[in-house]
C-alpha positions as CSV (number, residue, x, y, z in Angstrom):
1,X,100.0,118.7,136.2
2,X,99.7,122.2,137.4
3,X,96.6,122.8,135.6
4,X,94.8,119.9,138.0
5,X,93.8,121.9,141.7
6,X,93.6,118.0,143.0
7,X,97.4,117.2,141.8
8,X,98.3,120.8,143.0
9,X,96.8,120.4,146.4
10,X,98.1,116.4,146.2
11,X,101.7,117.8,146.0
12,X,101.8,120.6,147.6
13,X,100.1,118.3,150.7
14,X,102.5,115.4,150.5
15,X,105.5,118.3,150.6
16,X,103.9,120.2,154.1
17,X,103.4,117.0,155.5
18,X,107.1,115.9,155.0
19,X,108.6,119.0,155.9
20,X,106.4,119.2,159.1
21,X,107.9,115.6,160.0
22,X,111.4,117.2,159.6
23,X,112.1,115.3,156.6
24,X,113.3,118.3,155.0
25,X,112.3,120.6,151.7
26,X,110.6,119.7,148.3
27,X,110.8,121.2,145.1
28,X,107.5,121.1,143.3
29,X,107.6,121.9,139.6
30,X,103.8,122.6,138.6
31,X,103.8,122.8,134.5
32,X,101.5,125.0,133.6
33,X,100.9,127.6,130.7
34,X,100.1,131.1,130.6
35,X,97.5,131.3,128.4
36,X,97.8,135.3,128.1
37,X,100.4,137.5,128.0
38,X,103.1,138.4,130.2
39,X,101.9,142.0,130.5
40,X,99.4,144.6,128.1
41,X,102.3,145.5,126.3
42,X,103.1,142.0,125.2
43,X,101.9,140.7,122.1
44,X,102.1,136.6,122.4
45,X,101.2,135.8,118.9
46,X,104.3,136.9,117.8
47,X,105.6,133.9,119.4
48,X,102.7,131.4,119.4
49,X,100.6,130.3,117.7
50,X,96.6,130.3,118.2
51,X,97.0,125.7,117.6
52,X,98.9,126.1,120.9
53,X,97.0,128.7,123.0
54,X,93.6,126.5,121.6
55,X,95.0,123.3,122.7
56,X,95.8,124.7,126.5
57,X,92.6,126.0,127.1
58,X,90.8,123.1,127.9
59,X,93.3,122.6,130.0
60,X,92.4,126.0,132.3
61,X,93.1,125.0,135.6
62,X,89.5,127.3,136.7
63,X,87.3,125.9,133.6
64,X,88.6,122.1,134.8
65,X,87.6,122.7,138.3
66,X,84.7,124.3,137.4
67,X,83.5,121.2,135.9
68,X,84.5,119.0,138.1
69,X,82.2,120.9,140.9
70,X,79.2,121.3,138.6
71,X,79.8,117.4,138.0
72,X,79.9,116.4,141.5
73,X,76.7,119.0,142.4
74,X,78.5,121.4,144.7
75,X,78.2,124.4,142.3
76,X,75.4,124.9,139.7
77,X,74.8,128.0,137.4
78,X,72.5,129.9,140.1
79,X,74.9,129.6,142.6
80,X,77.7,130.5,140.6
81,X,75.6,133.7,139.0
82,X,74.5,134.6,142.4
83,X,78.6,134.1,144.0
84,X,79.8,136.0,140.8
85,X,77.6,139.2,141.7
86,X,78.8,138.6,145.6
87,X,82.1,138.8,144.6
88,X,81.7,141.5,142.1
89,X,79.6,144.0,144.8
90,X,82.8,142.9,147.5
91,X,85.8,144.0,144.9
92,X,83.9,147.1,143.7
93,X,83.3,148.1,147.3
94,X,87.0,147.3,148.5
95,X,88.1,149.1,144.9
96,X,86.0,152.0,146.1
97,X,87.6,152.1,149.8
98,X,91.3,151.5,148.2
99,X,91.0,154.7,146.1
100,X,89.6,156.7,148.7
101,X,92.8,156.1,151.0
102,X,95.3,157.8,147.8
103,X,98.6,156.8,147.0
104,X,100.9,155.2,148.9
105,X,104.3,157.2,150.1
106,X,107.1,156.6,148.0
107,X,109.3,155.8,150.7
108,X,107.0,152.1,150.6
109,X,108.2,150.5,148.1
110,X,111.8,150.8,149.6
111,X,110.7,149.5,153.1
112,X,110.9,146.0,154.6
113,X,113.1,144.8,151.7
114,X,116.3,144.7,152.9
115,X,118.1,145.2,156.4
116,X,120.8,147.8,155.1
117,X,119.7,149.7,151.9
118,X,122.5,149.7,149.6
119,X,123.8,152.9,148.5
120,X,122.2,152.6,144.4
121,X,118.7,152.1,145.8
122,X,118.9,155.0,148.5
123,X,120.2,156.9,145.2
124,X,117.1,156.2,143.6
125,X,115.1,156.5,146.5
126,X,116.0,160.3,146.6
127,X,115.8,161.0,143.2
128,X,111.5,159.1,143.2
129,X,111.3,162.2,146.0
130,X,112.7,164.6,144.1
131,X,110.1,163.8,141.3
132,X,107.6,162.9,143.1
133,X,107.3,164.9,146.6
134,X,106.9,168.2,144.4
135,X,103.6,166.6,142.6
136,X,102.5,165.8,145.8
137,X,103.4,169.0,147.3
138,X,101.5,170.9,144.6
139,X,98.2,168.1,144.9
140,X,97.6,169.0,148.8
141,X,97.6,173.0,148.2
């Protein structure tokens, strides 16, 4: 069930154990569903119906853990308010720090991929510059 975090960390456990003992690999299949889209341009009721997406979400891996650590007394609605605004104040202030450093260079997202670029991507590479590097050009003057 890979909408359970026990059977999750269970597996995944059991797996690192073995392979640390040199017993070799394991595949793990976790089923799971996606309860949204695949990205904002995807429309899922097209192909699902709202039955299906309803009868997944009580299934939410976060919502089932949740409840399982409200149950048990380790998280209660002050602590979780009071973690949620933590958490909020930490992304805005990394969001804030992130924007401040600008764009990455183009050549990034060709790096640390592959040993010997083959000759298509270095195509492509130059032609992002050629688009690009005159923006960027124009932006610093």
């Amino acid at each position: 069930d890979g909408n359970d975090v026990f059977a999750v960390y269970s597996a995944t456990k059991e797996a690192a154990d073995k392979a640390r003992r040199g017993e070799g690999p394991t595949l793990i299949e976790a089923v799971t569903y996606r309860l949204g889209g695949h990205t904002t341009s995807d429309d899922p009721r097209l192909y699902r119906d709202d039955e299906e997406v309803e009868s997944w979400k009580s299934k939410d891996p976060l919502l089932r853990f949740r409840s399982y650590l409200m149950d048990v007394g380790h998280l209660t609605e002050e602590t979780e308010t009071k973690l949620e605004k933590e958490l909020k104040n930490e992304i805005e202030t990394a969001l804030s720090k992130a924007e401040k450093i600008g764009p990455p260079a183009v050549d990034t997202m060709f790096e640390d991929v592959l040993d010997d670029m083959p000759w298509h991507l270095e195509e492509q590479r130059e032609e992002i510059r050629g688009v690009l590097e005159p923006e960027v050009t124009k932006q610093k003057t």
